[in-house]
N, C-alpha and C positions, 0 to 999 in steps of 0.2 A: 483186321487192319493193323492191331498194333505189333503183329507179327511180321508184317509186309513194312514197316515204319524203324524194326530194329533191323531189317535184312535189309535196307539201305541205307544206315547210319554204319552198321557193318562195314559193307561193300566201298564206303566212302572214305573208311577210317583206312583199309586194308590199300586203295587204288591211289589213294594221294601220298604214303607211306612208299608206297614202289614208285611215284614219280619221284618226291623227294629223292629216294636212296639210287634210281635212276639217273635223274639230276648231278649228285655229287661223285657218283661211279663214272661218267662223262669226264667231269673237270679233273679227274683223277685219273684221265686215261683209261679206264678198262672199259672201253666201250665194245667188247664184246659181251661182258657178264652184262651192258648197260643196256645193250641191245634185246638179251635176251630175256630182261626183265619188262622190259618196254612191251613185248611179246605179251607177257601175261599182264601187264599195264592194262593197255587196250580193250581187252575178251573184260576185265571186271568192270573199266566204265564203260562199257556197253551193256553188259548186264543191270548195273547201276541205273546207269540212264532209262534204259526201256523199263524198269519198275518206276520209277517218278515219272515217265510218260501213259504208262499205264494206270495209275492214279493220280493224273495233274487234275483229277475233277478235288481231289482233296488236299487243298492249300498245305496242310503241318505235311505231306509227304517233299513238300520241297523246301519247306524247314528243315527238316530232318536231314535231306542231301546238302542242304548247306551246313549244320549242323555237323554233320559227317568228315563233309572236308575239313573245318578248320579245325575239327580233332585228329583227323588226319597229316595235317600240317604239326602240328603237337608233336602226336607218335611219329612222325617221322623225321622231327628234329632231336628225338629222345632218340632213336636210334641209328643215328648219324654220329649220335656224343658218344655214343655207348659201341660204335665200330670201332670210330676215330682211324681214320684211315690216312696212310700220309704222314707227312712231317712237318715239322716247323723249325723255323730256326728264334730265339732268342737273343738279340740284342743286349747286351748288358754292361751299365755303363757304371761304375765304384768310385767311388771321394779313393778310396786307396790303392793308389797306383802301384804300391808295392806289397800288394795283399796275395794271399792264396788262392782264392777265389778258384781262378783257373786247376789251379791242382787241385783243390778237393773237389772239383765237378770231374775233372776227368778220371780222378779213384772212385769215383760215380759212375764211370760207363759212361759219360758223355762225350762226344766229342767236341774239343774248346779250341776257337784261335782269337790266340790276345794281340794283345798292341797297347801301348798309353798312348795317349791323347791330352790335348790339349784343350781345356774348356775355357771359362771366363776366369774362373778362378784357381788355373792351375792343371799340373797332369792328374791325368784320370786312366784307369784302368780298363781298357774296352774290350768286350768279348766275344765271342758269335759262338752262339752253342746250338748243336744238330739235336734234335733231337725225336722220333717217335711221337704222332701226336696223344696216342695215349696215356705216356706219359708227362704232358706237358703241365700238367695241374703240379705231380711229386718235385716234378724239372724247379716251376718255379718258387713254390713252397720254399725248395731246398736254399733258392738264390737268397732269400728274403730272409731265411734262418742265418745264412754267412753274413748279409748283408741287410738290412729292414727299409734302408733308405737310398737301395740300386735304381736304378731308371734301368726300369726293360721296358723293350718295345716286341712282342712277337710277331715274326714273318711266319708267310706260307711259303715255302717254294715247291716247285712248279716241277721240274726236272732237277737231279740230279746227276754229277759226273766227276768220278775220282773221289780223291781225298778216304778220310778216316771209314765214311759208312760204305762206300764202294766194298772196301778191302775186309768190312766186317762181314757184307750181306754174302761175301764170297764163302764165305768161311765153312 
C-alpha cells in the first residue's frame, strides 16, 4: 500500500505542475506548447484518479491525492519563477528629477522612457523600464542600489509592439 500511496502523491505532484505551467503558457499566449501539455495533463489524472478510486476503501489514499496536489501547486509555482517567461515593465518614480537614473539603467541593457513629473511636492523623475521577467529581481535590486527610496510599481504586459525590444528581439 505504501507504494501505491507514493505513486499518487507522485502522479499528483507531476499533474497539477503541468496544469499550473499549462495555465501560465495560456495567458502567455503559447497555446499550442499549452495544448499539448494539456494532452499529457489529462492521461496522468486519469491515471491519478483510477488509483484513489481503486483504493477509496483506504481513507490516507485520498489524503495523499490531496496531499499531492497542493505540493503540486508548490512545484508548480517554483517552476513558473524558475522559467519566468515574459516581461514586465517597472514603473519608477525618483525625488531626483535631474538624476541618471535612466542612463545607468540603459548602460544596463534596459530599455528606459523618462519624463519628470509633477507630484505633491515637486518634479519627479519618472521611468518605464522593459524588461525580461527573469531579470526582474537584478532590474530592481539595481533601481534601489541608484535609488533606496524610488516608488516602483511592476506591470505585466500583455502584448508587445515597436519600440526598443522589437528592434532588439530582431537582432
Amino acid at each position: 500500500m505504501l507504494r501505491i500511496l507514493g505513486e499518487i502523491f507522485v502522479i499528483q505532484i507531476v499533474y497539477v505542475s503541468a496544469m499550473t505551467l499549462r495555465m501560465i503558457l495560456v495567458l502567455k499566449g503559447r497555446r499550442y506548447l499549452a495544448a499539448a501539455i494539456s494532452a499529457l495533463e489529462i492521461v496522468i489524472y486519469v491515471l491519478g484518479l483510477n488509483l484513489v478510486l481503486q483504493h477509496l476503501g483506504h481513507a490516507l489514499s485520498l489524503v495523499v491525492y490531496a496531499a499531492g496536489y497542493a505540493a503540486g501547486i508548490l512545484a508548480g509555482s517554483w517552476i513558473e519563477e524558475k522559467i519566468a517567461l515574459g516581461y514586465v515593465t517597472l514603473k519608477v518614480i525618483t525625488n531626483d528629477a535631474r538624476g541618471s537614473m535612466a542612463e545607468d539603467l540603459r548602460r544596463n541593457g534596459y530599455g528606459v522612457t523618462s519624463w519628470i513629473g509633477y507630484g505633491r511636492d515637486g518634479e519627479r523623475l519618472v521611468l518605464e523600464v522593459l524588461a525580461k521577467r527573469n531579470s526582474q529581481k537584478r532590474l530592481y535590486r539595481t533601481i534601489l542600489a541608484i535609488d533606496p527610496k524610488a516608488f516602483v510599481v511592476t506591470l505585466e504586459p500583455k502584448q508587445l509592439h515597436g519600440g526598443f525590444w522589437v528592434r532588439n528581439r530582431r537582432k
